[in-house]
N, C-alpha and C positions, 0 to 999 in steps of 0.2 A: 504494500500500500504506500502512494507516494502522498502527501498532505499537499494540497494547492493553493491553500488559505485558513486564512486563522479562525474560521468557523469551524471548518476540519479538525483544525488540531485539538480545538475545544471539546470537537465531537469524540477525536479519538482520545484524550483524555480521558471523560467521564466514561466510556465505556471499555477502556483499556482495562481497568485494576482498582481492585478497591481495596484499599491497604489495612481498610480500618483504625484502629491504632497505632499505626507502624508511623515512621518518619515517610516520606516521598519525597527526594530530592529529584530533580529536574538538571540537562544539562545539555546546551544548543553546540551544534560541530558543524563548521564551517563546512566542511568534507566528509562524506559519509565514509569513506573508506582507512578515516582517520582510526584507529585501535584508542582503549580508554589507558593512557599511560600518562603518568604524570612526566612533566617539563623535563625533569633530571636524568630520565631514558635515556631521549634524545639525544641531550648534552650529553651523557658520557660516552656517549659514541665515538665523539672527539677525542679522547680523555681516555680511553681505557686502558693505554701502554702507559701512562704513569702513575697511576694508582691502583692498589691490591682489590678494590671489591670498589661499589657504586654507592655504599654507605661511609666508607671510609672517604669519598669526593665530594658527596651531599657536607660532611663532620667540618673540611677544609673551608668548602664552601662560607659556612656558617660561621666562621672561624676569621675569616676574612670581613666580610659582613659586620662584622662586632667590630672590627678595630679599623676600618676604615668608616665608618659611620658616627666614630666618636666623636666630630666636631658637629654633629648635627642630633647624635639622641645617642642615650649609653643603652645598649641592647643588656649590657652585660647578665644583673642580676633576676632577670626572667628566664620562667623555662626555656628549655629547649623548642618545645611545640610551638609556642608565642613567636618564638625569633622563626621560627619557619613560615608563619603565617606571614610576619612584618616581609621576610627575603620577596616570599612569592607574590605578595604585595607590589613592590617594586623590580620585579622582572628575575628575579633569584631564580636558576632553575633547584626545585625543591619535590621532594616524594609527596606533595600534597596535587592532588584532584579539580578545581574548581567547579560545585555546585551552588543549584539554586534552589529554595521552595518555594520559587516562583515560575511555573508553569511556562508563561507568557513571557517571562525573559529569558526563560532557557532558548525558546520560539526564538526571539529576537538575536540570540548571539548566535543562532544558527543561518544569519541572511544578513547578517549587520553589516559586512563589508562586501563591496561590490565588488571588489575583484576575484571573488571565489562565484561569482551567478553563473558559470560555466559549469559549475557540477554540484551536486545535488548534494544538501546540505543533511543534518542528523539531527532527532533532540532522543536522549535518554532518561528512562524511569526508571527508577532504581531506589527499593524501601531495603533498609539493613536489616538484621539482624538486631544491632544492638544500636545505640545513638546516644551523643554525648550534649550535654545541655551547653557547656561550659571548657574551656581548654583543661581547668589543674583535675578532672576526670578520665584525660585519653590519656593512652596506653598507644603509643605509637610505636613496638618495637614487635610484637612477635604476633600480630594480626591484623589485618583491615578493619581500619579505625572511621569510623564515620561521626563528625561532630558540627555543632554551630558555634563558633567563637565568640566572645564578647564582640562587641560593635568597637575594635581595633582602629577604623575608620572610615571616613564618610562613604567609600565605597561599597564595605560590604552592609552597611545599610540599605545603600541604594540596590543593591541587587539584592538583595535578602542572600546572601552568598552563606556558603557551609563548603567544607571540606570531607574528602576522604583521603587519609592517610594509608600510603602504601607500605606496607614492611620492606627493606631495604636489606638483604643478604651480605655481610660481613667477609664472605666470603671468592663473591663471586658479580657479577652484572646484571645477571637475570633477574627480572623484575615478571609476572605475566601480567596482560592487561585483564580489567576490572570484567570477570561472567563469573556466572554461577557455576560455572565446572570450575572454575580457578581458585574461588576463596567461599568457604563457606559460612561467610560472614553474610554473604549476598542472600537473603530471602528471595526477593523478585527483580529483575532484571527487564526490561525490553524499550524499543526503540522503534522509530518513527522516521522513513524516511520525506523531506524536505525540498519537493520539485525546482530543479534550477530554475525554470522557465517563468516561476512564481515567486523570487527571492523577492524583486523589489516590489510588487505588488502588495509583501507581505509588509513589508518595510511602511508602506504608505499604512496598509492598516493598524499598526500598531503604534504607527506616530499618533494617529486619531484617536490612541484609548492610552495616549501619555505616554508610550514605551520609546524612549529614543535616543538618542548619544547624551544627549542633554538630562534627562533623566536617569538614566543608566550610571554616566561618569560624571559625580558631580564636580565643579570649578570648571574656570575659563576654559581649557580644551574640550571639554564636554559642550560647551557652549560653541564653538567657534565652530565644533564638526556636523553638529545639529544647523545650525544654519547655511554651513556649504550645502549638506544634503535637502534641506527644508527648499532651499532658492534653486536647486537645480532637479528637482521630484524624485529624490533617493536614486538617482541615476550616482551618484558620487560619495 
């Protein structure tokens, strides 16, 4: 099933899964054939001939982060998980996920940039197993961790953003991506794919019910991008 528009997705929603009590995070993919792997995958692709396992480069990582960040906020005396959240915040490749419990914006990060209208985009549903309310609750070392962080900043307000925390192998690179045969943290899993041919149509509808760069990311660049798109009809 491809979704054509944000009626659709509404439709396929409510009739996809009823979680009942469970958490439902939500999560929009540029690229369907993108796999769910957090940022530090990627990056240690680069990276794997000099350091021993992909936890030991995420550990560096964050190690850096803290002491070049000093003249601007002391990371230092917060967990570990907090300073993962602040990294991946500002572009840190980190073992964290980005989700939403917001439906409609996962919808939107799935068509948000025009240069992917060529192929057909994803949004994912996905209720845990377990859910954490709060960061000093998760357990980020020897299971898939699904949580809502304190409101850290304006951003993850703005997106009602939450995380899933990947376990990172000490030993080794291999990370797998986020199904239900891989981590049986996973309750329910499934996904929706997102017609290229509809990306900016979908764009137009969701500026209409408030959903748009300028709401999404708030401050001036959220501003400035919403209005290139707003004056040129999500064509940009």
């Amino acid at each position: 099933m491809k979704i054509q528009s944000t009626l659709e997705f509404i439709q396929w929603k409510y009739k996809n899964f009823d979680a009942g009590n469970r958490a439902q995070l939500f999560r929009g993919q540029l690229d369907s054939s993108w796999q769910l792997l957090p940022s530090i995958v990627r990056y240690a692709e680069k990276l794997s001939e000099s350091f021993d396992s992909i936890a030991q480069l995420e550990r560096h990582l964050i190690e850096w982060f803290q002491k070049y960040s000093m003249p601007f906020r002391d990371y230092r005396p917060i967990p570990y998980v907090e300073k993962l959240v602040h990294g991946q915040h500002y572009g840190l490749p980190t073992r964290l996920l980005d989700w939403t419990t917001n439906p409609l914006k996962a919808l939107y990060f799935s068509v948000e940039n025009p240069e992917f209208d060529a192929v057909d985009g994803m949004v994912y549903e996905f209720s845990p197993e377990g859910w954490s309310e709060a960061i000093g609750s998760v357990n980020i070392d020897t299971a898939l961790a699904a949580f809502m962080p304190e409101l850290l900043n304006e951003r993850l307000g703005a997106q009602e953003g939450c995380f899933t925390s990947f376990p990172l192998p000490q030993t080794s690179f291999i990370v797998l991506p986020l199904t239900k045969e891989n981590y049986p943290d996973v309750y329910h899993i499934s996904s929706v794919q997102i017609d290229s041919k509809c990306k900016r149509q979908i764009r137009l509808e969701l500026n209409e019910l408030g959903i748009n760069h300028r709401t999404i990311y708030p401050g001036l660049e959220g501003v400035a991008k919403w209005i290139k798109s707003e004056l040129s009809s999500f064509t940009v």
